[in-house]
DRENDO-1510 file (C-alpha; in Angstrom, 1 decimal, always signed):
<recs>
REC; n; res; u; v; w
REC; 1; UNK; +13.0; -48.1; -15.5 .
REC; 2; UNK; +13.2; -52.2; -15.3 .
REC; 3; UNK; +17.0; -52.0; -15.0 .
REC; 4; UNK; +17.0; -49.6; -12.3 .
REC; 5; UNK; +14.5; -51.5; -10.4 .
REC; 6; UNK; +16.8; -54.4; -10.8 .
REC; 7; UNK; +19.7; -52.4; -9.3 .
REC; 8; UNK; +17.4; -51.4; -6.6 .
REC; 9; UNK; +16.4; -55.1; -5.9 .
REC; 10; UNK; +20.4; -56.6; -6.1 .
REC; 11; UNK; +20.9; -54.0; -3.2 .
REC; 12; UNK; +17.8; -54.8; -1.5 .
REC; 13; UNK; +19.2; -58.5; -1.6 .
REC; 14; UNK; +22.3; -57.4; -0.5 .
REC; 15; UNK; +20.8; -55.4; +2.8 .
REC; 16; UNK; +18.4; -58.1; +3.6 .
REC; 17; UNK; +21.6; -60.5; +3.9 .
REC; 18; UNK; +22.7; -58.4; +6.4 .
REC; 19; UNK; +25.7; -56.2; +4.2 .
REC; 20; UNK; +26.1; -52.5; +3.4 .
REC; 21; UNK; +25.7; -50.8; +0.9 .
REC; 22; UNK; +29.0; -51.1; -0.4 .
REC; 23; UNK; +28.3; -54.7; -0.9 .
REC; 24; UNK; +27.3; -53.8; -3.7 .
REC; 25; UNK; +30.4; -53.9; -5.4 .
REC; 26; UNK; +31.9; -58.0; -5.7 .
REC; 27; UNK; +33.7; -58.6; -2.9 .
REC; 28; UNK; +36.5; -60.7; -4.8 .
REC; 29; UNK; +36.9; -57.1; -6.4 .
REC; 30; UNK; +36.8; -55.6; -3.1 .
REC; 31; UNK; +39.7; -58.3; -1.8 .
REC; 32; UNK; +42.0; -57.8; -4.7 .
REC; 33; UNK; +42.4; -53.9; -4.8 .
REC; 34; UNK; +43.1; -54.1; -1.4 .
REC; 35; UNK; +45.4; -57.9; -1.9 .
REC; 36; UNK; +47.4; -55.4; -5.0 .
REC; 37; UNK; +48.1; -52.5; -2.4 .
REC; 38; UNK; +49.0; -55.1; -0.1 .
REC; 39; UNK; +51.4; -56.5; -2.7 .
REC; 40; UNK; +52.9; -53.3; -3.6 .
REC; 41; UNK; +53.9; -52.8; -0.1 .
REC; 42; UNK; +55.2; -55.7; +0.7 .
REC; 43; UNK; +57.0; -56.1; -2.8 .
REC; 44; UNK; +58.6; -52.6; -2.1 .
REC; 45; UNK; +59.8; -53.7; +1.9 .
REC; 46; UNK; +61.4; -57.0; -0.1 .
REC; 47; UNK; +63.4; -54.9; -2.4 .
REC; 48; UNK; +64.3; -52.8; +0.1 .
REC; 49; UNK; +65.7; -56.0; +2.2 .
REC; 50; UNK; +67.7; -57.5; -0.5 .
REC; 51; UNK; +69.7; -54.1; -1.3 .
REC; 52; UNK; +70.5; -54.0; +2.6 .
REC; 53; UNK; +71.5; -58.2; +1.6 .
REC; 54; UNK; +69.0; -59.2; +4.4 .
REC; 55; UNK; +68.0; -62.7; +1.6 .
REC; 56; UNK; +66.0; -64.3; +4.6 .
REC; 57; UNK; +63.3; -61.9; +5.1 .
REC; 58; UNK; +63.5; -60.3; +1.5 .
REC; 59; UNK; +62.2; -63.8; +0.4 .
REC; 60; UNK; +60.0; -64.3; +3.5 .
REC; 61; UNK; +58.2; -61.2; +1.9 .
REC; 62; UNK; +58.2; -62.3; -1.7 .
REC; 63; UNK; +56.4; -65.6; -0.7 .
REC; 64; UNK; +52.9; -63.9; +0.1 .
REC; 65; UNK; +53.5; -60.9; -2.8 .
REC; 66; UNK; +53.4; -64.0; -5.3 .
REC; 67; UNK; +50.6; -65.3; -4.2 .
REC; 68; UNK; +48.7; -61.8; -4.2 .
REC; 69; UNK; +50.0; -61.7; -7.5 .
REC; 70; UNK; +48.7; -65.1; -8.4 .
REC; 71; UNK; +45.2; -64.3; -7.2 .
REC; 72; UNK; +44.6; -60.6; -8.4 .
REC; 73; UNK; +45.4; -62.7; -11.9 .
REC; 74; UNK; +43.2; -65.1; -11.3 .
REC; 75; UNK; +40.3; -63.1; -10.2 .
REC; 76; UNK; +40.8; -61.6; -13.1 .
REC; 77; UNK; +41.1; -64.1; -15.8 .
REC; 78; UNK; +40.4; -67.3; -14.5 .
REC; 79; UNK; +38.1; -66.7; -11.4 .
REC; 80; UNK; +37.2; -70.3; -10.8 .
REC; 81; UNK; +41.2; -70.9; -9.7 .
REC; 82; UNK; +40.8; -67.6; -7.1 .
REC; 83; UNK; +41.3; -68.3; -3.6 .
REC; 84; UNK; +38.4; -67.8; -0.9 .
REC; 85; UNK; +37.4; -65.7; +0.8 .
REC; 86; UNK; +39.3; -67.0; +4.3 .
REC; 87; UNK; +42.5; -66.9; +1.8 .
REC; 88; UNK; +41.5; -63.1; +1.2 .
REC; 89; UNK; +41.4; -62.1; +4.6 .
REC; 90; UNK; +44.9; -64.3; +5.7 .
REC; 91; UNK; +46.5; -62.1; +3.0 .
REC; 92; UNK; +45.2; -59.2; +3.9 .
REC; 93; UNK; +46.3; -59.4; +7.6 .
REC; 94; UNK; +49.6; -61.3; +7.3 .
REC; 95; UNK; +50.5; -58.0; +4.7 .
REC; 96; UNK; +49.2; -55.2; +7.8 .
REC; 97; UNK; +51.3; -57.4; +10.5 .
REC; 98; UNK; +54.3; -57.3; +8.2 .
REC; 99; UNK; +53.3; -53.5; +7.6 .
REC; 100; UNK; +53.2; -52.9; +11.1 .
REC; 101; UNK; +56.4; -54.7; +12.2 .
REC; 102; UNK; +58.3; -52.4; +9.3 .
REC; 103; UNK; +56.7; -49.0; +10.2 .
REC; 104; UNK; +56.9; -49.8; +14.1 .
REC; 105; UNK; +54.4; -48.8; +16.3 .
REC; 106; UNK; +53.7; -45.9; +14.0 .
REC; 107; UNK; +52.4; -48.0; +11.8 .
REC; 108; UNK; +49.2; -48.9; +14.5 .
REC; 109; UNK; +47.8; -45.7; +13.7 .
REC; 110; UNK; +48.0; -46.6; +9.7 .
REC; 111; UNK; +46.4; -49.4; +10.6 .
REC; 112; UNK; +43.3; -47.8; +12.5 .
REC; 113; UNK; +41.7; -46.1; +8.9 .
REC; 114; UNK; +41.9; -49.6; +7.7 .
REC; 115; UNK; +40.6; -52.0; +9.8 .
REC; 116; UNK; +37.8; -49.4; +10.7 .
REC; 117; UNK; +37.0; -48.9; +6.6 .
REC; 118; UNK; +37.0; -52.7; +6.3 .
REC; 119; UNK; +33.3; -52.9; +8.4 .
REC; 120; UNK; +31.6; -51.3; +5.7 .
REC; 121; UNK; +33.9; -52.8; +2.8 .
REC; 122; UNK; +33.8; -56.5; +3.9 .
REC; 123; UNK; +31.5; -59.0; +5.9 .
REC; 124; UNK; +31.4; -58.4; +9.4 .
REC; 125; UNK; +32.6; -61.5; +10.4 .
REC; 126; UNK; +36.2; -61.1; +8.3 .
REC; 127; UNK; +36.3; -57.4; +9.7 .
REC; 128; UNK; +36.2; -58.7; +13.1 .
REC; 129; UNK; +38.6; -61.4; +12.5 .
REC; 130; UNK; +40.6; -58.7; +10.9 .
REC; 131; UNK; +41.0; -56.6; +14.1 .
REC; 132; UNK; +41.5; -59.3; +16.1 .
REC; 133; UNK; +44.2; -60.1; +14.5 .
REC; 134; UNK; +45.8; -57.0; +14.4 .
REC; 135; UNK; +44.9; -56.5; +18.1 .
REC; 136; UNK; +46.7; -59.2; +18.9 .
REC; 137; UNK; +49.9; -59.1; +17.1 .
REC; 138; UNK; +50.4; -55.3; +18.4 .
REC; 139; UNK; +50.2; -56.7; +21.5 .
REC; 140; UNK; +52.5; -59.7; +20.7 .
REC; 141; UNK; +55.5; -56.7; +19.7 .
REC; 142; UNK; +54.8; -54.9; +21.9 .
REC; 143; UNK; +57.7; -55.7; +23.7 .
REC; 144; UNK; +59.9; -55.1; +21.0 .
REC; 145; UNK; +59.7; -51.2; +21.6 .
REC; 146; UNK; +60.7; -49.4; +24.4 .
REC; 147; UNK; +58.0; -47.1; +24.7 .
REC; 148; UNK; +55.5; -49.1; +26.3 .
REC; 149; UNK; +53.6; -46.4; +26.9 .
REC; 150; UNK; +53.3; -45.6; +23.4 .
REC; 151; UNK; +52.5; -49.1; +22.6 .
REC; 152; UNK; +49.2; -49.4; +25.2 .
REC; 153; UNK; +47.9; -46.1; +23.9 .
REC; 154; UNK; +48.4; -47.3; +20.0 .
REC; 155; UNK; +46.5; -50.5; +21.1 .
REC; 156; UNK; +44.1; -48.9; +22.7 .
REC; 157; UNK; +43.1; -47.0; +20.6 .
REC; 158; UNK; +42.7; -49.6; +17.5 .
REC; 159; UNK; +40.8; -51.8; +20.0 .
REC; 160; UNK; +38.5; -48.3; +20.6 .
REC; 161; UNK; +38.2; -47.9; +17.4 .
REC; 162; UNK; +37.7; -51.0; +16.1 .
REC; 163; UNK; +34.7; -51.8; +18.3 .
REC; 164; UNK; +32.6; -48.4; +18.2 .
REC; 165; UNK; +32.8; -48.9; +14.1 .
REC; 166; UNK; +32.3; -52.4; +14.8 .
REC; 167; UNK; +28.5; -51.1; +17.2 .
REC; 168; UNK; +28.0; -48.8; +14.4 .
REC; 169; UNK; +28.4; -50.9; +11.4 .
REC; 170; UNK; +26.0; -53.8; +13.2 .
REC; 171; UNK; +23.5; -50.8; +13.6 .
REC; 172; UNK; +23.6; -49.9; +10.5 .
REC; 173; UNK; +23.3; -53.4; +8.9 .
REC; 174; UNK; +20.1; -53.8; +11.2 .
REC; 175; UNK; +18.5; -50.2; +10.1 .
REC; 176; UNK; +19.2; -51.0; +6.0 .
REC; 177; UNK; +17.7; -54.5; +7.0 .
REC; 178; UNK; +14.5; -53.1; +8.1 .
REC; 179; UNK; +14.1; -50.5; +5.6 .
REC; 180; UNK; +15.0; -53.0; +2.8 .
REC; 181; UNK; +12.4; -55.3; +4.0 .
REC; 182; UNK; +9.7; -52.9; +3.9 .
REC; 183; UNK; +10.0; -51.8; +0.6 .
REC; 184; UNK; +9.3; -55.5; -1.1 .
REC; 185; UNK; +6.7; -56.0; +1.7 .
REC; 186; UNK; +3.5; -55.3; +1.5 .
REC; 187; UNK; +2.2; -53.1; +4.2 .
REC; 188; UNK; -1.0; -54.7; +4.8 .
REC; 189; UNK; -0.8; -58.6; +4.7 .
REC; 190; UNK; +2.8; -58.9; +5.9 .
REC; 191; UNK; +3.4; -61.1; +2.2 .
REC; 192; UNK; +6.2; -60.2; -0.9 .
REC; 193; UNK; +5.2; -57.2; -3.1 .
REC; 194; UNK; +4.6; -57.2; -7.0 .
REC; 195; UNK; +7.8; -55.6; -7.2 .
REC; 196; UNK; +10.3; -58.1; -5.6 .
REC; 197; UNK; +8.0; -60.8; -7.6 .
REC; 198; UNK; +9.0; -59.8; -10.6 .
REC; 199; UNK; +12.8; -59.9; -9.3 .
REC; 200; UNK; +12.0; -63.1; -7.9 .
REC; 201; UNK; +10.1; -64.9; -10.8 .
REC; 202; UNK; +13.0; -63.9; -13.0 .
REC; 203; UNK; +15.6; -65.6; -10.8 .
REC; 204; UNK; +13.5; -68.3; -11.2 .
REC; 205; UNK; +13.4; -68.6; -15.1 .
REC; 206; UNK; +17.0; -68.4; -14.7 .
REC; 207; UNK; +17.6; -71.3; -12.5 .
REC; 208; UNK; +15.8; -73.4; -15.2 .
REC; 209; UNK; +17.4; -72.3; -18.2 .
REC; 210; UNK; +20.8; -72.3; -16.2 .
REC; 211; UNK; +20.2; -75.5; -15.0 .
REC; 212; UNK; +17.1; -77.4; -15.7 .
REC; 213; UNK; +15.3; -76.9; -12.5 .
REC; 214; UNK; +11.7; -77.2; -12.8 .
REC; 215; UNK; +9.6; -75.0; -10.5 .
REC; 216; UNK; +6.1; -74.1; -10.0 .
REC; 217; UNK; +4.1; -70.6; -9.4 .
REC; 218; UNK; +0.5; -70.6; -7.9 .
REC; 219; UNK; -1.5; -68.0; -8.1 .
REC; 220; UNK; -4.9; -67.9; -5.7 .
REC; 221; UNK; -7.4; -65.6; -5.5 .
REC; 222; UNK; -10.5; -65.0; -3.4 .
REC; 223; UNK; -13.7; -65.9; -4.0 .
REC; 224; UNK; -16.8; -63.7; -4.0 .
REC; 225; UNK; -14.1; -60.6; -2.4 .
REC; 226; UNK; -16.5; -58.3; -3.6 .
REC; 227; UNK; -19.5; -59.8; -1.6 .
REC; 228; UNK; -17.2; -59.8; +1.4 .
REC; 229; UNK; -16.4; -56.3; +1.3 .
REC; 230; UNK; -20.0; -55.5; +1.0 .
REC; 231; UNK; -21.1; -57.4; +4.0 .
REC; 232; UNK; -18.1; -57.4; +6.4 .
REC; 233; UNK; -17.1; -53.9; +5.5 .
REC; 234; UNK; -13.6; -53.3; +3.8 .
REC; 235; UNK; -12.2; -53.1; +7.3 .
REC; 236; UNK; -13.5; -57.0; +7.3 .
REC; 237; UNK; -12.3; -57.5; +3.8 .
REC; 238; UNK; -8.8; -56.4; +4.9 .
REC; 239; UNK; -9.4; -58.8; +7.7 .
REC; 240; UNK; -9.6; -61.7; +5.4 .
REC; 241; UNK; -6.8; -61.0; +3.2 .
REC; 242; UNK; -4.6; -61.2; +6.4 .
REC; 243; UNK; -6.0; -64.0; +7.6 .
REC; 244; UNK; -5.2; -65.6; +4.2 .
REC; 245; UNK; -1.6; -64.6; +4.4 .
REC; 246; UNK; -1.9; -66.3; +8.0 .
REC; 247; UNK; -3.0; -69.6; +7.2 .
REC; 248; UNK; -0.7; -69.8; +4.0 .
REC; 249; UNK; +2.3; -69.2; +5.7 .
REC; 250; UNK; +1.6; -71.7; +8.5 .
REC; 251; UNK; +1.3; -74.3; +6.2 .
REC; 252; UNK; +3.9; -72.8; +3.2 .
REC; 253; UNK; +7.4; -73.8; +3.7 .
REC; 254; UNK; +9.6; -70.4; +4.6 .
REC; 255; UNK; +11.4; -70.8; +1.6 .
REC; 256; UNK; +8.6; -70.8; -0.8 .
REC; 257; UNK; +8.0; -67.0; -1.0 .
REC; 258; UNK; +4.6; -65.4; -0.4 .
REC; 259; UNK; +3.6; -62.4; -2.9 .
REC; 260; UNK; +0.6; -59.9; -3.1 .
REC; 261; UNK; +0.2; -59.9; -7.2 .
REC; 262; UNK; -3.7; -57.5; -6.8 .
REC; 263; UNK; -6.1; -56.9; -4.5 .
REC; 264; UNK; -7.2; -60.2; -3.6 .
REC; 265; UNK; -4.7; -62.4; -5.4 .
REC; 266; UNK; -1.7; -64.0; -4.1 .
REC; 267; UNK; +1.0; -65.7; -6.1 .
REC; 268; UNK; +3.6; -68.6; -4.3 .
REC; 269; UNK; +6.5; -69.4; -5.7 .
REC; 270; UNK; +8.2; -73.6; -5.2 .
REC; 271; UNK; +11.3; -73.0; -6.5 .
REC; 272; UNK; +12.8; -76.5; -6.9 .
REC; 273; UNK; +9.3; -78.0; -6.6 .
REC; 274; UNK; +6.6; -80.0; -8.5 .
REC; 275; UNK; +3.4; -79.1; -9.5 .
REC; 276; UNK; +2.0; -82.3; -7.4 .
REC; 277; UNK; +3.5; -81.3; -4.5 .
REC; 278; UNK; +2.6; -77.6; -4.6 .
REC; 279; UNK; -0.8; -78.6; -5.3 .
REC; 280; UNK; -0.8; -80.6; -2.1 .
REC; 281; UNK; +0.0; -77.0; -0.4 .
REC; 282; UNK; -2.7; -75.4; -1.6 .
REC; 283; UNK; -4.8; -78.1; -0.4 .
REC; 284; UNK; -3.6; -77.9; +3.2 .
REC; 285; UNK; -4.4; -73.9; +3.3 .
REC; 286; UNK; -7.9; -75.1; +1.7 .
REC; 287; UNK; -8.6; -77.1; +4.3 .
REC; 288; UNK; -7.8; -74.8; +6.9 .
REC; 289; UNK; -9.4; -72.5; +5.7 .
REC; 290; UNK; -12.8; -74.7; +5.6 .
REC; 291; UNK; -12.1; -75.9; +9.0 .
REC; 292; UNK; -12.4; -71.9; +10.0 .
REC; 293; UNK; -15.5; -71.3; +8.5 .
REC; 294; UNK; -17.2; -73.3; +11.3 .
REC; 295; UNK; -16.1; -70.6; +13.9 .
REC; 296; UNK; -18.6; -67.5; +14.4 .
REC; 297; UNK; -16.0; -64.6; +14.5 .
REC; 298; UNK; -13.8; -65.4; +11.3 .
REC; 299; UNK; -14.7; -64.4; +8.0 .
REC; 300; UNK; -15.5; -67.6; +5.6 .
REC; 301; UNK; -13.3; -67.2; +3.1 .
REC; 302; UNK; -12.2; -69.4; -0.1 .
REC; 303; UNK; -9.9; -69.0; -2.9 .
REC; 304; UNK; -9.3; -70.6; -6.3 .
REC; 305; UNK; -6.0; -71.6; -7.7 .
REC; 306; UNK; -4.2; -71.7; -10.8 .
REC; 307; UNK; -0.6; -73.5; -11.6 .
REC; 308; UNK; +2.1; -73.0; -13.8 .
REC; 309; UNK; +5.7; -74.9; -14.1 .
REC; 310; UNK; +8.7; -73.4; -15.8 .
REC; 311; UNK; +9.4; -75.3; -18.9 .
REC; 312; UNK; +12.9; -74.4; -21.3 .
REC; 313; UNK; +10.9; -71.5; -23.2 .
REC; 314; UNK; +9.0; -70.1; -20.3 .
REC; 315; UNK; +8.5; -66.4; -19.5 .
REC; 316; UNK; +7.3; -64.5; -17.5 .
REC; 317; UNK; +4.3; -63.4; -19.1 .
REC; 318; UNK; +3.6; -67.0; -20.2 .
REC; 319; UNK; +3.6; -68.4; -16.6 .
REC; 320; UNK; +1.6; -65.7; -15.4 .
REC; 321; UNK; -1.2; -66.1; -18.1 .
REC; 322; UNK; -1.4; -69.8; -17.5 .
REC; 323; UNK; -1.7; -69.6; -14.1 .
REC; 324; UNK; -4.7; -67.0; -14.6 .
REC; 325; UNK; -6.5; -69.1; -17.0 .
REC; 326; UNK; -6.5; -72.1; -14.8 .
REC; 327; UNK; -7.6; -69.7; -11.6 .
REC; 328; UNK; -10.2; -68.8; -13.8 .
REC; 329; UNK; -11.1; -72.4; -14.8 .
REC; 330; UNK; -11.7; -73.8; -11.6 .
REC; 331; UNK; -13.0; -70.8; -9.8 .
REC; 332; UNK; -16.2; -71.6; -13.1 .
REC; 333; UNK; -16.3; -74.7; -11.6 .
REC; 334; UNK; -16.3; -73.4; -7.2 .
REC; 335; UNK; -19.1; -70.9; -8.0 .
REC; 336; UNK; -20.9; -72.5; -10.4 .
</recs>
């Protein structure tokens, strides 16, 4: 069950960042499948050249199969000497142009399936980039055929093509997006839910072991919820746990995290941060909070808190029972 909550999570991560489903799979993966086609095609057009004795454009079309070659190597033994990403997608069209200038304008139709596949394959961005450029070198020979009219309805069609996948893919992206941040939100408070905590505090731990970045969880939880319920109502006691969620995130930092752990307790997470200054946080929603007890239609509401940093042998469990005990601590001292 944990591991296939984790899967769930890496593909949440990967929708909420705006990619498919697909993503899932490494994109330097992704790139050198399609870099080793690329390089069987082109290594195949380059043998073909030099039996016909044509050395000039057989070795033209040896220079980008060795470096295909090179990469799918490296990405597969030595990954830190791989190209990038804009080197992926330069291969990848250079090897369709050169595709296309063999195959003639036939070869515009082979290249519709592809460039429309690679919107849910790769990012959008090198998807686009990849039309484009295959848009635009059609066009550019072109004029090296006779039948024009051939030529416009090829290109036309690619553009067509390329653009309603393009509407679709973007629609698609924005759908998964919203249904991927519902499910770690929680419905009522607009904060992080328990299960993309755990995904998150883990991530955490592994930034400190990996490299020695300290970070600090707080937990908070209300005071006296149960006497609120009782005398606001829980329609009134749902009222105050929004209004919490409020005022923390107008004084939280976007990138420290805001999570539901229970009923009435909360948990931030400073990654990168101090337990000074995420104390000095928490004293800025505590304040705010005080200054809205003064005003006859909110709710008076206070919390205690409880810290924890991530230390070399940390756990989860560990940072979650220190942070309890301390809550507990002070909130003897609030109400006693």
């Amino acid at each position: 069950m944990i591991n296939e909550d984790q899967n769930i999570i890496s593909a949440i991560d990967h929708m909420v960042a705006g990619e498919t489903l697909s993503a899932k799979l490494p994109l330097t993966k992704v790139y050198s499948m399609l870099e080793l086609i690329t390089a069987i095609v082109l290594g195949t057009l380059a043998s073909y050249y030099f039996t016909q004795g044509n050395i000039i454009i057989g070795g033209f079309l040896c220079f980008p199969v060795v470096i295909i070659t090179y990469n799918v190597f490296a990405i597969r033994f030595k990954p830190s000497l791989a190209l990038n990403q804009t080197a992926h997608y330069w291969m990848l069209s250079t090897g369709l142009c050169l595709g296309l200038l063999w195959f003639g304008l036939d070869g515009a139709y082979w290249a519709i399936p592809i460039v429309a596949s690679s919107f849910y394959v790769i990012p959008l961005k090198h998807a686009l980039y990849l039309s484009g450029a295959i848009t635009l070198y059609l066009i550019g020979i072109a004029p090296l055929f006779n039948d024009i009219t051939t030529a416009f309805r090829a290109i036309t069609i690619l553009i067509l093509a390329s653009g309603s996948t393009a509407l679709y893919s973007i629609a698609l992206r924005k759908q998964q997006q919203t249904l991927a941040l519902r499910s770690i939100t929680d419905p009522l408070t607009g904060a992080f839910n328990r299960l993309y905590l755990n995904h998150t505090l883990e991530k955490l731990l592994k930034l400190q072991g990996e490299h020695r970045i300290s970070s600090t969880i707080a937990l908070l939880d209300i005071n006296n919820f149960k006497h609120v319920n009782t005398t606001y109502g829980h329609d009134g006691g749902d009222k105050a746990l929004i209004r919490l969620v409020e005022i923390a995130k107008a004084y939280i930092p976007t990138k420290y995290p805001l999570f539901r752990y229970g009923g009435d307790e909360f948990i931030i997470v400073f990654e990168a941060c101090d337990q000074d200054e995420a104390e000095n946080y928490i004293n800025l929603i505590q304040k705010a909070l005080q200054h809205l007890m003064h005003k006859p239609q909110e709710i008076p509401i206070s919390f205690s808190s409880g810290f924890a940093s991530t230390h070399a042998d940390s756990t989860l469990e560990d940072l979650l029972n220190i942070c309890d005990r301390a809550m507990y601590q002070e909130k003897g001292v609030q109400l006693a």
